[in-house]
C-alpha positions as CSV (number, residue, x, y, z in Angstrom):
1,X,0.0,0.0,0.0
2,X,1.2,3.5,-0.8
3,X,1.4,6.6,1.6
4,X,0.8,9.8,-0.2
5,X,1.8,13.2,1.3
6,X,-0.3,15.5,2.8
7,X,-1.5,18.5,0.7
8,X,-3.4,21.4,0.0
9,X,-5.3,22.8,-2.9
10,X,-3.5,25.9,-4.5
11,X,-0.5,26.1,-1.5
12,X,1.1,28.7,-2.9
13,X,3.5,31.4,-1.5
14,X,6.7,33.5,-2.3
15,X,10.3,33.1,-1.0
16,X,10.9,36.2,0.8
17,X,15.0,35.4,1.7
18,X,17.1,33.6,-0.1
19,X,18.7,30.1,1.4
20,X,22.3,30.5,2.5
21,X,24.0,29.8,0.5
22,X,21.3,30.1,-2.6
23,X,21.9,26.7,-4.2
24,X,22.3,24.7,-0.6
25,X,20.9,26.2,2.2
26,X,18.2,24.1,4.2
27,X,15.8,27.3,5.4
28,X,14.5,30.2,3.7
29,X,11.6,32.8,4.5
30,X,7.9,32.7,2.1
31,X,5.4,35.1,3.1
32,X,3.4,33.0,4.6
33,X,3.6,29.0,4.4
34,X,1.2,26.7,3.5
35,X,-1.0,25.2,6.3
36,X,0.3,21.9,6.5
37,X,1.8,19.7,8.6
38,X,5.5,18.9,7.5
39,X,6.8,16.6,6.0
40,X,5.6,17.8,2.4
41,X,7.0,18.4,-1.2
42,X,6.9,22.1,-2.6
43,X,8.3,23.0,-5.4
44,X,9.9,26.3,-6.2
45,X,9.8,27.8,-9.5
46,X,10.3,31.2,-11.0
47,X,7.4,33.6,-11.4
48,X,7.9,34.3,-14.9
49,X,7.7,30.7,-16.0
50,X,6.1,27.5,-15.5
51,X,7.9,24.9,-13.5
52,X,9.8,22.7,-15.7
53,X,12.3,20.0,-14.9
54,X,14.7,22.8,-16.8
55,X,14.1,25.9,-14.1
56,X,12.6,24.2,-11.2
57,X,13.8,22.3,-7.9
58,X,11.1,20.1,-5.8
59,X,11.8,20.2,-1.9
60,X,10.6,18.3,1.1
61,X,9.7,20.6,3.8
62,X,10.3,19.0,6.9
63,X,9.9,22.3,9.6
64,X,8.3,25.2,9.5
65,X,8.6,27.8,12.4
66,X,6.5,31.3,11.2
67,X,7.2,31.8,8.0
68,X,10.7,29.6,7.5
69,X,10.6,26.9,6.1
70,X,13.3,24.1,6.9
71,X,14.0,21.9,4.0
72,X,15.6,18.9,2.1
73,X,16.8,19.9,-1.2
74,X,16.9,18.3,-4.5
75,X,13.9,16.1,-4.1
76,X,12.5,13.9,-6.7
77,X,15.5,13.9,-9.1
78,X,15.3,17.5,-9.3
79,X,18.7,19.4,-9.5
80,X,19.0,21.7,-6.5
81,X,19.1,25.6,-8.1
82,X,19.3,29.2,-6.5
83,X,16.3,30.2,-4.6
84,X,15.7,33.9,-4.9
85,X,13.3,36.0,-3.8
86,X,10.1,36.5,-5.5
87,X,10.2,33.2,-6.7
88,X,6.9,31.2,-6.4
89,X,6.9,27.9,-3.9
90,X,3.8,25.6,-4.5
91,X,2.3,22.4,-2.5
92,X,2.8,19.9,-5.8
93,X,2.1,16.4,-6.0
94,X,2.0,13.5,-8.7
95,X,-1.1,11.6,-7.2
């Protein structure tokens, strides 16, 4: 039997500071985080696009205190990229 993650219709939010450092920091501000219970998958994309394999990076949330969220990167078989501000994070899943 499979167990799915939690989620949430249309969990979207904005990083508001950038991981340290951008490509493999574990926390980063959104302006508000999904209500959800970690662990979950997000994935972070940029605004002006939409999320492809080519400009995207899907990451398991596993802590959120306020509006940081702690997180594994390079989820999926996604490539861990910068995270920048302004870009969009979104509650994703395949199921």
């Amino acid at each position: 039997m499979s167990t799915f993650d939690k989620h949430i219709n249309f969990g979207y939010t904005t990083v508001v500071t950038s991981p340290y450092p951008k490509i493999s920091g574990t926390s980063f501000d959104v302006v508000a985080p999904p209500n959800l219970t970690p662990p979950y998958n997000m994935t972070v994309y940029p605004t002006t696009a939409l999320p492809l394999s080519t400009n995207s990076e899907i990451i398991r949330v596993v802590g959120v205190i306020g509006n940081t969220l702690s997180v594994i990167r390079a989820q999926e078989g996604s490539v861990a990229r910068e995270i920048n501000p302004g870009m969009a994070v979104a509650v994703t899943c395949l199921n």
